[in-house]
Each structure stands twice: as structure tokens, then as C-alpha cells.
C-alpha positions in Angstrom: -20.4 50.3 53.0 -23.9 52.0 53.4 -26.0 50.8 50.5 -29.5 52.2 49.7 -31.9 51.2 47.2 -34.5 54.3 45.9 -37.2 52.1 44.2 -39.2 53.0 41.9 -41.2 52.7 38.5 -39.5 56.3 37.4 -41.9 56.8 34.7 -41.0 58.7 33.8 -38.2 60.4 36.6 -39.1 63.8 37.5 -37.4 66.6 39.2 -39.4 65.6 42.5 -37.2 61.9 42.5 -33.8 63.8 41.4 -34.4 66.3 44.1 -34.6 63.4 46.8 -32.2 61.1 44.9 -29.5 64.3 45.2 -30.5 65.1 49.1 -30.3 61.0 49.8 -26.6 60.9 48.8 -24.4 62.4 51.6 -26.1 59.9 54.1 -25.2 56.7 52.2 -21.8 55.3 50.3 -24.0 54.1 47.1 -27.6 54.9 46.0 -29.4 52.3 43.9 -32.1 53.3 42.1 -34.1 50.3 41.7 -36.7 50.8 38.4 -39.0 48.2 39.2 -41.1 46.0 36.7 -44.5 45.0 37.3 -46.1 43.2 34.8 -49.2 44.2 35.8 -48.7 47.6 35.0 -49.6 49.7 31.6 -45.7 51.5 31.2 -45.7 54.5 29.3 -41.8 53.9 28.7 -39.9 50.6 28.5 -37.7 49.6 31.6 -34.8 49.7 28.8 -35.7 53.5 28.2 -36.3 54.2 31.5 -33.1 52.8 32.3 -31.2 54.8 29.5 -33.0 58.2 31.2 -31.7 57.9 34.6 -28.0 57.0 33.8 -28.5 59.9 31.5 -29.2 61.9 34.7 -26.9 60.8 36.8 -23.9 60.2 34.4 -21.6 62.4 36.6 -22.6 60.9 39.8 -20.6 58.0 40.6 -22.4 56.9 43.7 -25.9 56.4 41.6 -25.6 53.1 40.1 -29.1 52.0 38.1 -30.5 48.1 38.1 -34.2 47.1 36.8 -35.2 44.4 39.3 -38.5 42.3 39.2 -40.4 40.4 42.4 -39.9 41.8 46.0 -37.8 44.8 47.0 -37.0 43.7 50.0 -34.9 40.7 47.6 -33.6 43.1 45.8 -32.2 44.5 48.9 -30.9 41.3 49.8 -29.4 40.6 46.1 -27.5 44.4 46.4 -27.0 44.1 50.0 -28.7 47.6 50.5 -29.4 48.2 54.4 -31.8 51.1 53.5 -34.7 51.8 51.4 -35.0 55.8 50.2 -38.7 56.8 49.7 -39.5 60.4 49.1 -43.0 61.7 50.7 -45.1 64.3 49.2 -48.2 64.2 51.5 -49.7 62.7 54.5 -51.4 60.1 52.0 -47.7 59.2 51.0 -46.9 58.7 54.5 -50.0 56.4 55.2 -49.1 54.3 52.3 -45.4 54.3 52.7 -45.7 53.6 56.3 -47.6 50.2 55.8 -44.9 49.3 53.1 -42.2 50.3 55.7 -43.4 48.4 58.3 -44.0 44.7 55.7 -40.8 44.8 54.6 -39.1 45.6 57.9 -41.0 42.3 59.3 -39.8 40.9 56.3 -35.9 42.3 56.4 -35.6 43.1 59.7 -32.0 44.6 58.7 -32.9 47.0 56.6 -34.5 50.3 57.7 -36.7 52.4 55.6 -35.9 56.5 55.5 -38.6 58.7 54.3 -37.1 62.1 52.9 -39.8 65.3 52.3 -40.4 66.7 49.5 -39.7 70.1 49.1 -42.9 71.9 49.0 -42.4 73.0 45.4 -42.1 69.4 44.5 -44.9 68.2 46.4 -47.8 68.0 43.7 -45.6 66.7 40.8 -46.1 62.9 40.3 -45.1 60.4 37.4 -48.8 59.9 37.2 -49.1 63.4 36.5 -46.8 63.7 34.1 -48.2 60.7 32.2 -51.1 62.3 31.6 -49.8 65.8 30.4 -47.8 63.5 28.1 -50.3 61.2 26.8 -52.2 64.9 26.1 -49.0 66.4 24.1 -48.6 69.0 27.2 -45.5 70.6 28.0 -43.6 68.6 30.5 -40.4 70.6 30.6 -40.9 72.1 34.4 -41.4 68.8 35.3 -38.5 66.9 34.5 -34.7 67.0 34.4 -33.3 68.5 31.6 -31.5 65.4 30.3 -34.5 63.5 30.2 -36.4 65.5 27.6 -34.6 64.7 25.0 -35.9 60.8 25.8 -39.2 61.6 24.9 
């Protein structure tokens, strides 16, 4: 079975991640999407909320299964037994920083391979970060995010 974990912090989960959560799927068996907690991190959402959103999203998707993991991906790899990491790149930025990521964990889990899916260009200047901000303002956020996760917030 071809397991693959999409990690992120998915706060909170925008059209940008669903669109390369969706395009990930006919290339594996089962897509995990791994919300990561850092504890050294200010959350705008709780990892329980967070949580709730994205099995909101993906409720009809049975190959989407959600975990919240803490400590290394790469062991959260290990504990799922995912062979592949899914990261989505907007920009050539992305791809510097992803790339050095890539490359520790592969020296780290030499078994698992990272793939690094585009963004679509219309997705490429939407971040969490982004959002945040609009939210934290009382902006609109509705372009940005999947329908079933306005209601969340």
C-alpha cells in the first residue's frame, strides 16, 4: 500500500492545500494529512479545531485519513508507515526551503521520498500566514478557503 503523509500546521487549510491534497490522491493508496504541533508556535486555531476542519473537508474522501502528530515527521512517517512526504510549492523560495527539508529527512529516512507538487498559479500567493492576518483584521476570507471550513470560524 502507497502511504503519504501531507504535513502541515493547516491553519487554517486553504483552497491552495485542498487543491494539492485532491491532485496528490490518484498517485498514492492513502493520504495522511499530518497537522503538526509545535509548541513553539502562536496557533490561531486549536489542533482539535483544526482537526475538526479538515475531516469536515474531506468527509467524502475515504483515502484522506487526519492524525495530529508532535516531534519529527520523518517519525511520524515511520509510526504510519508513509513512504512519501506530499509538499505543495508556491515559489522558488518554497522550493529552496522545501528542498533543504527534503534532503534532512531523506538522510534521515532514507525510504521515504519527498514529492513536491505546484501550485496552480491562481493558488500561488495564498498562504495560511496570509489568511491569519486578514482574519486577525475581520477581512473576508471566503475566496480563500474551502467552503466547509467557514463555518469553523
Amino acid at each position: 500500500m502507497k502511504i503519504a503523509l501531507f504535513p502541515g500546521s493547516f491553519d487554517p487549510i486553504t483552497i491552495a492545500h485542498v487543491d494539492i491534497l485532491k491532485r496528490s490522491l490518484p498517485l498514492f493508496d492513502k493520504v495522511v494529512v499530518g497537522i503538526g504541533l509545535n509548541s513553539s508556535k502562536q496557533s490561531f486555531l486549536s489542533a482539535e479545531k483544526r482537526e475538526e476542519i479538515v475531516k469536515k473537508v474531506f468527509v467524502n474522501e475515504p483515502k484522506v485519513e487526519v492524525q495530529l502528530y508532535e516531534g519529527l515527521t520523518v517519525d511520524f512517517c515511520r509510526k504510519i508507515n508513509a513512504q512519501y512526504m506530499v509538499r505543495g510549492i508556491r515559489s522558488v523560495g518554497d522550493f529552496e526551503y522545501e528542498r533543504a527539508i527534503a534532503q534532512i529527512n531523506q538522510t534521515m529516512m532514507p525510504e521515504m521520498e519527498t514529492i513536491f507538487i505546484l501550485s496552480k498559479p491562481e493558488y500561488s500567493a495564498i498562504s495560511s500566514t496570509i489568511v491569519r492576518d486578514i482574519l486577525r483584521n475581520n477581512g473576508d476570507v471566503s475566496q480563500f478557503l474551502p467552503k466547509d471550513a467557514i463555518a469553523f470560524l
